[in-house]
N, C-alpha and C positions, 0 to 999 in steps of 0.2 A: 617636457615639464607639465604640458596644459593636459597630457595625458596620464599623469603618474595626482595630476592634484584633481582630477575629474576621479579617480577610482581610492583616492581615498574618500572624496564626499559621498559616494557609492558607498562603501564599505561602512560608512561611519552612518546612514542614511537606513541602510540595510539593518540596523542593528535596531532599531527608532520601531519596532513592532505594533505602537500605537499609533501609528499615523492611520490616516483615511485610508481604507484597502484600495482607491483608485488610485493612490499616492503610491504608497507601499509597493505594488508589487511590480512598479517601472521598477524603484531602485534595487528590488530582491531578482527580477528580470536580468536589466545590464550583468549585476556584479558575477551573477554567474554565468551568462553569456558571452557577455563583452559588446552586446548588441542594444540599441535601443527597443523597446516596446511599443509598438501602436497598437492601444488596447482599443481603438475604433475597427482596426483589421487585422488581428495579429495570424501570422502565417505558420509559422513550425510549429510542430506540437506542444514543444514546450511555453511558448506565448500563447497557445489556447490553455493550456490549463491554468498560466495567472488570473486570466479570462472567465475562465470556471469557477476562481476561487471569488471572484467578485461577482459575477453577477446570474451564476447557478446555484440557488439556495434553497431549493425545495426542502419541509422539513425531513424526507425523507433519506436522505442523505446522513444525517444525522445519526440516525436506525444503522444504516447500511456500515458507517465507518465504527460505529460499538461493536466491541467484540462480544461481548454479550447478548446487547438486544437483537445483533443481525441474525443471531440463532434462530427468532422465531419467521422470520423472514425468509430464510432457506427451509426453515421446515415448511413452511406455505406454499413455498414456489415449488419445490423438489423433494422433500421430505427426510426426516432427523437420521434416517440410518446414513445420508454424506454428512452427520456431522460427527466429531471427534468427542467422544466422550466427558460427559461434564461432572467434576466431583464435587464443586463447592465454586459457590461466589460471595465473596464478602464485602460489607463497607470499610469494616476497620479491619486493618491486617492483624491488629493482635486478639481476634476472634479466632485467627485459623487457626484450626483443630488438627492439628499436623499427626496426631495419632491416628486417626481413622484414613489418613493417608497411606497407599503403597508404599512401597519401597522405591517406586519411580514416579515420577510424574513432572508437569510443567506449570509455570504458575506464571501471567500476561496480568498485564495492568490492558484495561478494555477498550483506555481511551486515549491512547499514546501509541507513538511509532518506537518498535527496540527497545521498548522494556518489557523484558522475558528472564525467565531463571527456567534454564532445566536441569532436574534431580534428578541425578544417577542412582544416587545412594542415600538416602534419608540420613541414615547413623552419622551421616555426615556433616551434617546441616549445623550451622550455628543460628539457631532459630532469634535468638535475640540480635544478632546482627542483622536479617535477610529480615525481621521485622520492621527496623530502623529505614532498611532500604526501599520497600515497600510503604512508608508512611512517605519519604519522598519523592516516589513515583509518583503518589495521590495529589501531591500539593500542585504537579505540572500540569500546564494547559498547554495541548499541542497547538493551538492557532498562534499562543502569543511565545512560546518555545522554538516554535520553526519559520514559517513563510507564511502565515495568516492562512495554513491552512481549515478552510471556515466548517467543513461537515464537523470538525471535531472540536469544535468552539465551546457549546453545548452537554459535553456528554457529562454525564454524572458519571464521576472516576470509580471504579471499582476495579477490586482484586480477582481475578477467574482460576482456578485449576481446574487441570485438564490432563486427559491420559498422556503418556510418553508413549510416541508412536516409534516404532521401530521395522526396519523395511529388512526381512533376510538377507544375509550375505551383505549387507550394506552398512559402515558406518553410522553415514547421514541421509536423512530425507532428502529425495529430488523436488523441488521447488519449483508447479508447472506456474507460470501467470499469465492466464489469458488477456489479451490487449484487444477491447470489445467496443466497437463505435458501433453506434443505433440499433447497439442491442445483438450485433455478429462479432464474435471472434474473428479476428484478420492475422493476428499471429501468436506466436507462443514465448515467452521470457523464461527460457530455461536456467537454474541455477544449480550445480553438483559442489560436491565435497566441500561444503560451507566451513566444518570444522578442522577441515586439511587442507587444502589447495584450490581455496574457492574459483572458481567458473564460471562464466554465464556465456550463453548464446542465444540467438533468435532462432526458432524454427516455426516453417509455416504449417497447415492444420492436418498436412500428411509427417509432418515430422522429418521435414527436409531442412539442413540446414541453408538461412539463408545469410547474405552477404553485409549482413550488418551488426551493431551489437549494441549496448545497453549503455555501457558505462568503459571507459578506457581505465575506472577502478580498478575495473575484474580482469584477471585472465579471460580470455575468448576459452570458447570450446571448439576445436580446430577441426575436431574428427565427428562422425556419427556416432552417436551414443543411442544405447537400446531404446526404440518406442517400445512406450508402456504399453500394454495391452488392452488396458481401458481408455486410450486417448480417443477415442468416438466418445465414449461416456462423458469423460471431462470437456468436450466440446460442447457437448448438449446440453450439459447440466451450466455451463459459463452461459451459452445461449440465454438459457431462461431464468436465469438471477438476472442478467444483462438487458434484460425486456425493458423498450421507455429510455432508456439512458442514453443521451449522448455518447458518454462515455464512461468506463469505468474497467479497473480492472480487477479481473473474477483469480483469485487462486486456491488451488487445488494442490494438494498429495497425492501421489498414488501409492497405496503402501500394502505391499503382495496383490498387486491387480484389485485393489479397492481404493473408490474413490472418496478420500475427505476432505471436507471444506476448507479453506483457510483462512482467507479476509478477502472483502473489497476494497478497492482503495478510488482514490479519484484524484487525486494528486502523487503520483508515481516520482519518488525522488524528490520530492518537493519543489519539481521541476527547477533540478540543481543539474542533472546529469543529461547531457547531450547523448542524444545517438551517434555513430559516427558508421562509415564515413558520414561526410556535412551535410550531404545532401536529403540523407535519411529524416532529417528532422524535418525538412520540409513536405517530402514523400508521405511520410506518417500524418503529419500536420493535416494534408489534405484529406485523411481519412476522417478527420475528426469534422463533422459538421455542425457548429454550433449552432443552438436553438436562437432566433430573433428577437430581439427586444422591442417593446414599446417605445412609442415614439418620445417617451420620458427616460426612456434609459433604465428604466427601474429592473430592479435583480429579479429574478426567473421566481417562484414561491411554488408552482405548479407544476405537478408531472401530467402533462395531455396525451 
């Protein structure tokens, strides 16, 4: 009973988004762990990233989780041919000009997790619905929407289109996600046939699979599946987006042995999803070295 009336005070707790972020992400912790948080030493990876969302706040962060501004930021680091072609960004979605649009294309809100639209076929489009839909992507704030995730607290919402990438012979894009502590790649978050029989596995930087996995959401990927031919490329290019960061994770396309940007992220799952086996989150955990805090406790503002 003391355990069924502890996880609805959680749940109900969990829901409470304006509490103190030191507050907040015990009870956004437990509920999907099942586990307490000591945010004075937290251990699995997943309690370093509530960790990160409290007290890693550089404004650059910010930059990095926009889908839009991170553009000029990879073009700095690495340079605009890894990124995917850009047709239009807007503030108001009933500005877009859906005529000087292809026949294909994808349209992301810049400052939000999973809201995406991708056009197959334009003629198709119900432009005044996908409008409507689009002005309520804008009104969302990812920090007070999800787990106080904080880089995206900030961003000014805007609409992005973007080319439709399409990989020969392949339905769907392969989805590489570099997992990058102090700025090295340590492994790979593979994702296949998203729009059929979605997948995910872990492989390390030779593209071996290894024995653990992402999310007990997904199918595993049981078998070897083709390394890309540019996976040195996309190691190198995560490397140095990944410069200064404790942590962050760098993704990449490959699409016909080219490689295109995808997003950074800094809260993976909104550290909802455990690795499994159990032990993994610890193992991972330890890769993550979090930066020191002042003898005030005060949140990180600085990349040194």
């Amino acid at each position: 009973m003391l355990k069924k009336l502890r996880r609805f005070y959680v749940r109900t707790l969990r829901k409470w988004r304006f509490l103190p972020s030191k507050q907040y992400v015990k009870y956004h912790y437990e509920y999907f762990s099942g586990k307490k948080l000591n945010l004075n030493n937290p251990k699995d990876f997943n309690a370093k990233i509530e960790w990160y969302k409290v007290f890693f706040r550089p404004k650059l962060l910010t930059q990095l989780a926009d889908k839009y501004e991170v553009r000029s930021y990879v073009k700095a680091k690495i340079g605009t041919q890894y990124l995917n072609e850009l047709y239009a960004v807007y503030d108001n979605p009933k500005d877009i000009d859906f005529e000087s649009l292809p026949n294909k294309f994808v349209i992301k809100a810049n400052h939000t997790n999973g809201h995406n639209l991708i056009v197959k076929n334009k003629e198709l489009l119900d432009k005044k619905k996908v409008i409507k839909l689009f002005e309520k992507w804008l009104t969302k704030n990812q920090y007070y929407r999800r787990g106080q995730e904080w880089a995206y607290k900030d961003i000014k919402p805007k609409i992005i289109i973007e080319k439709f990438l399409k990989e020969d012979n392949k339905n769907t894009l392969v989805d590489y996600k570099f997992y990058c502590f102090n700025g090295k790649p340590k492994f790979i978050d593979v994702h296949i046939d998203r729009d059929e029989d979605h997948k995910q596995g872990c492989f390390d930087l030779d593209f071996n699979l290894l024995p653990f996995g992402k999310s007990k959401n997904y199918k595993s990927i049981s078998t070897d599946i083709d390394k890309p031919s540019n996976l040195s490329e996309m190691v190198n290019l995560a490397k140095k987006l990944a410069i200064n960061l404790p942590f962050v994770r760098v993704d990449f396309y490959s699409v016909n042995g080219k490689s295109i940007f995808g997003e950074m992220t800094f809260y993976p799952s909104d550290a909802r999803n455990n690795f499994y086996p159990e032990k993994y989150n610890l193992i991972i955990g330890n890769y993550f070295k979090l930066p020191k805090l002042d003898k005030k406790n005060k949140a990180i503002t600085e990349i040194f």
